[in-house]
N, C-alpha and C positions, 0 to 999 in steps of 0.2 A: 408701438415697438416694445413699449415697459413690459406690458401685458404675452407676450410674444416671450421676452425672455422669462417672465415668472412662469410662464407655461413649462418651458421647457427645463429649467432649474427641479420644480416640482417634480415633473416627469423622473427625470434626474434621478429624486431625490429618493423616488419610488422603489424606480430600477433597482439601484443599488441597496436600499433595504431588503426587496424581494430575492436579490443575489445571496445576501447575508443569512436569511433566514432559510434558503435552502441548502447553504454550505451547514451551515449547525445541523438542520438534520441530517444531513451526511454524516456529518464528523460523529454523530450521535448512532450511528446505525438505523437511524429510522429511513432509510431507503423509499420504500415504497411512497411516504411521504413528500422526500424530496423528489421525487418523480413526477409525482404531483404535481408540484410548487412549478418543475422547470416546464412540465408538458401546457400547465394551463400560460406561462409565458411566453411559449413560444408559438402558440396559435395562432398570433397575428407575428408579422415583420419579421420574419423567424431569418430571415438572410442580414436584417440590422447589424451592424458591430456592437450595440449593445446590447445585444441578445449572445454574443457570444460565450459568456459565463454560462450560461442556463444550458448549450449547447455541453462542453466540458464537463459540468455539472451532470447533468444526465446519461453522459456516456460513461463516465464510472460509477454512479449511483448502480444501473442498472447492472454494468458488471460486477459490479458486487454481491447485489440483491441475491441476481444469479447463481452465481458461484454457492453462498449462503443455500440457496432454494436447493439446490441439485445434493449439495454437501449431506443437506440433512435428509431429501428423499433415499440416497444412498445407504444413510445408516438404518433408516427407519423400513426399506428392503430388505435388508440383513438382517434385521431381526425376525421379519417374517412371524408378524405378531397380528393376527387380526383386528386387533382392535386398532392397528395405527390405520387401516385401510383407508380409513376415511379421511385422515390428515392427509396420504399418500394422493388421495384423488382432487382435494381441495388445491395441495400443492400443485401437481400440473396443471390443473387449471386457471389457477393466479399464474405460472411459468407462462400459457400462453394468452391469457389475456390481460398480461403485462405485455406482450409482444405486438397484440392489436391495436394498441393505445397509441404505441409510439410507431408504427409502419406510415400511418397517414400523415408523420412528418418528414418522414425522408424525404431524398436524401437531406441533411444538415449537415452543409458545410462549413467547414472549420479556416476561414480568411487565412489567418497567421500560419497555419501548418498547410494549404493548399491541396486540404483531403475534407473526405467528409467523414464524420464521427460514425465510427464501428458499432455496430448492435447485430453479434453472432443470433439469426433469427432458426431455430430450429421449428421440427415437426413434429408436434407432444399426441397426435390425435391418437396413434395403434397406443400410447399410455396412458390416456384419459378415457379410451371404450374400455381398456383393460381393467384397470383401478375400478375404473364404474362398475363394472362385471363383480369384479373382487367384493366391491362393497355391499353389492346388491343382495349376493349370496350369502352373505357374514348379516345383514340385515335380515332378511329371513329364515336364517337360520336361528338367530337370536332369537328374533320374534317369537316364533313354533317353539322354541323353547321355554321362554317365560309365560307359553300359553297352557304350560301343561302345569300350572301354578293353580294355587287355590286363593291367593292373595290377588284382591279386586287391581291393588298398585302395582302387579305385575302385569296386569292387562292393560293395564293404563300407557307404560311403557312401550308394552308392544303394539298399541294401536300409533304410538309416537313411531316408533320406529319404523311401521309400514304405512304411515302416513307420509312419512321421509323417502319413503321408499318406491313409493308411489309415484312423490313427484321429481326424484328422479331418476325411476325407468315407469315411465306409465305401461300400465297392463303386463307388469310381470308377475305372473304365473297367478296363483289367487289370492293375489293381494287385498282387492276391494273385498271379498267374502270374508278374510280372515278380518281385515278393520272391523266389518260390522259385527265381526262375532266379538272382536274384544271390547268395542265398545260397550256393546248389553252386556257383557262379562266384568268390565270394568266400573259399571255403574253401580250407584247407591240410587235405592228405591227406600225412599221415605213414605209412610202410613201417616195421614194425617187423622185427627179423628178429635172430638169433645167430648169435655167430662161437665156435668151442673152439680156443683154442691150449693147451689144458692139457696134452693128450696122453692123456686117461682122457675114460672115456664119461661124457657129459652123461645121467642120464634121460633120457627123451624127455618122461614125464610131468612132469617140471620143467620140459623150457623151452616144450612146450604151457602150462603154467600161468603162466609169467611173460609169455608172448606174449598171452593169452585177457586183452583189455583190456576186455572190459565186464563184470569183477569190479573196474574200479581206478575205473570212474565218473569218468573224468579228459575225457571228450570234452567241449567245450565248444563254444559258440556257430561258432567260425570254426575248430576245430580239431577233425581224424577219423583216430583212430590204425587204420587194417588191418594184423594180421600175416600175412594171404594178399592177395598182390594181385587186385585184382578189375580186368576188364577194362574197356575205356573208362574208364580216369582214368590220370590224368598224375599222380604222385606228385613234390608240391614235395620234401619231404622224409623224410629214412630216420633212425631210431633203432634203433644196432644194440648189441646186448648183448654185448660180447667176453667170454668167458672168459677168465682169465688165468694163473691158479692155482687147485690143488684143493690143500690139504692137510689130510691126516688122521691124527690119532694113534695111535700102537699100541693096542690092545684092554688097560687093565690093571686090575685089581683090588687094591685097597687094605685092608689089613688095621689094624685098632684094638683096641684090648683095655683096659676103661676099668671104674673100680668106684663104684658108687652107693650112697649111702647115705642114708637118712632116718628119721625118727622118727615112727610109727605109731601110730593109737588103737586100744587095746585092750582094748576090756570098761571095768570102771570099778573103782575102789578106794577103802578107806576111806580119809578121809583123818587124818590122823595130828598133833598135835602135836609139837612139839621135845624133847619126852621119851618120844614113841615111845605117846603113849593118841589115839584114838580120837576126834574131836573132832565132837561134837553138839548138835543143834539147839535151839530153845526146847524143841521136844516132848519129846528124850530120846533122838532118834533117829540113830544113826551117820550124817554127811552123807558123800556118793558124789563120786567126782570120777575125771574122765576117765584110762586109765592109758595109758601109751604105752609103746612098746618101739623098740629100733633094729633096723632093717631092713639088709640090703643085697644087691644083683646085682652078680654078674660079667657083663660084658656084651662080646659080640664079636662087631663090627663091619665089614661087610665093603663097600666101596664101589667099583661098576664104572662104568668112567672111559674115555667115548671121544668124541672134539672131531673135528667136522671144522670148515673154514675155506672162502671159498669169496674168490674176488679176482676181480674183473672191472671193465672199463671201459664207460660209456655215451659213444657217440659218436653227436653231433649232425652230421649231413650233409646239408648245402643239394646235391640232383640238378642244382638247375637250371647249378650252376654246379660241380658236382662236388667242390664245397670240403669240409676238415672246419673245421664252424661252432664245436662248443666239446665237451671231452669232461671226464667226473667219473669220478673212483675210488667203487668201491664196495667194501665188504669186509662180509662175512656172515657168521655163527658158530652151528654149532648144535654142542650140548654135550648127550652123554647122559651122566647122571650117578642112576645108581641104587642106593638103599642096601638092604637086608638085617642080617637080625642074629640071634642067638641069646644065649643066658643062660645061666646057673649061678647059682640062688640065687633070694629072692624078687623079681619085677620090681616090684613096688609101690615098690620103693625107686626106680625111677626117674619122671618124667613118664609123663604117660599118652596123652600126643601121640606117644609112642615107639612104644608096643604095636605101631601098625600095621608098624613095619618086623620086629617079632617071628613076623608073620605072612607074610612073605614069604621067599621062596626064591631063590635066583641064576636070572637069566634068560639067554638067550641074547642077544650082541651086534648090532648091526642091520648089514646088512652096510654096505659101502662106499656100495655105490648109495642105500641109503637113507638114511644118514648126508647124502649131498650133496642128495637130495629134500627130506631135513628142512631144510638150510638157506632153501629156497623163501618162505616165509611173510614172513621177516627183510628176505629180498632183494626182494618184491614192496613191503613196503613201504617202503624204500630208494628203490626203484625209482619209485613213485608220488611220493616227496617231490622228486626230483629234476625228476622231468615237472610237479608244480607249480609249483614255484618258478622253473623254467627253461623258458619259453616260448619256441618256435621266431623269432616275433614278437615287437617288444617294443608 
């Protein structure tokens, strides 16, 4: 029974919080909020006497909202200013789908006053195909006009705005043909390309792999890196890769000479008392226990050791103006570092994560060239952080 009443107390305690915080947005003009607040209340037990506030609540929320909506579509008719068109169609369409929200609780009845709560439901459809109409035209009409622009960001707009336009009145008039044209209109085509001041030979297959940009997935919306120029296009801008330094380390091998030691299980033994007998179980029987011994390896270590280093600069180049726009150091490091080894003695005495270098043999060094190929990978992705973070455009 206790449980019973704290239930209901709670409940209670709810309600009437949720009453309160719908009245303040009232009281505050945020309407459409308290709308909200009373429609998701009333969803269940909507005939309850404690749902009757939210009932009240909603029925002047909504007349007000109204009145507000209509007030301002009025004036913003009257001025008969294109550009409000689109407020003008957004508005009817919140007028009637504020209306749909609330039909699937009708009727709500009002207990105390013996009616049920008013919501004047009109028919906004001949003024939301109209507005649509209206905006549609002032949308393409814009568009066609910022397309007779030389400025890439007015095509940018205008693919915004028949993109909007698009979805919604699908297939009005040539819409899709004119997007595609403002997009290629709108775009920046970057040149990518490398410079070697090093004075030593680049791969070739390296700076093919740092040039081959659809492994970097960096192309976006208004942005198309080509490392070959393609014909018919004007390249706004160039990203070019200087070389600057190569440095690479002598070839050396590193010698170690290290001894291991540990303590091993080894069969098992009796085990023994403080005066040297034999110590056993309830049955009579000599009890066994693990025996160990010390191990150990000489172990010698051999490690070949060759760094190369790679320094290069990105330089951002606006064509149109011949400028350079902004340039970043890069520095790239690839390290071979391989070990080997051999023994004298038991290796149990060492880890057994080691064994594998016990099976290996000295290899040969990689040459020059391919020391500087292996820095590729380090530098592509360098190279990718720098094109994200640093947009030709801001």
């Amino acid at each position: 029974m206790r449980k019973i009443t704290l239930l209901f107390l709670f409940l209670f305690i709810v309600s009437c919080s949720g009453v309160k915080k719908t009245q303040s947005l009232l009281s505050t003009g945020n309407y459409d909020a308290a709308i909200d607040k009373a429609i998701n209340a009333l969803r269940t037990n909507k005939t309850s006497k404690n749902k009757q506030e939210y009932i009240y609540l909603l029925e002047e929320a909504f007349a007000k909202v109204k009145e507000r909506d209509l007030s301002t579509l009025n004036l913003l008719i009257k001025e008969n200013n294109p550009s409000n068109y689109e407020r003008v169609f957004t508005l009817y369409n919140t007028l009637n789908n504020r209306q749909e929200r609330i039909k699937p609780l009708l009727p709500l009845p009002l207990i105390y006053e013996n009616r049920n709560a008013i919501f004047p439901m009109d028919d906004y459809s001949d003024e939301i195909i109209s507005s649509k109409n209206s905006l549609s035209g002032y949308l393409y009409s814009n568009a066609k006009k910022l397309m007779t622009s030389k400025n890439k960001m007015d095509f940018r707009q205008a693919y915004d705005d028949l993109r909007y336009l698009d979805q919604l009145n699908p297939n009005f008039k040539d819409v899709r043909a004119l997007m595609d044209e403002a997009q290629l209109k709108g775009t920046d085509f970057v040149h990518v390309y490398t410079k070697n001041e090093t004075g030593m030979v680049i791969p070739q297959r390296l700076q093919d792999d740092l040039l081959n940009f659809s492994t970097y997935g960096i192309n976006d919306k208004w942005t198309v890196y080509h490392n070959n120029k393609q014909k018919n296009i004007a390249y706004d801008f160039g990203m070019m890769v200087n070389f600057r330094q190569i440095s690479i380390s002598p070839e050396q091998i590193k010698e170690k000479q290290f001894i291991k030691e540990k303590q091993i299980k080894d069969g098992t033994k009796t085990l023994l008392d403080s005066n040297g007998n034999a110590v056993k179980d309830s049955l009579g029987n000599a009890i066994q226990v693990d025996n160990y011994k010390t191990v150990s390896v000489s172990i010698y270590e051999y490690t070949q050791f060759k760094a190369c280093q790679v320094t290069a600069k990105v330089d951002y180049i606006d064509f149109r103006s011949n400028q350079l726009i902004n340039a970043f150091p890069v520095t790239s490091e690839f390290v071979f570092d391989y070990i080997y080894a051999n023994y004298n003695g038991d290796k149990r005495a060492c880890e057994e994560e080691y064994y594998q270098y016990f099976e290996r043999k000295a290899v040969p060094f990689p040459t020059n060239e391919q020391m500087i190929y292996d820095t590729g990978e380090d530098l592509k992705s360098k190279l990718k952080t720098i094109i994200t973070k640093n947009k030709f455009r801001i």
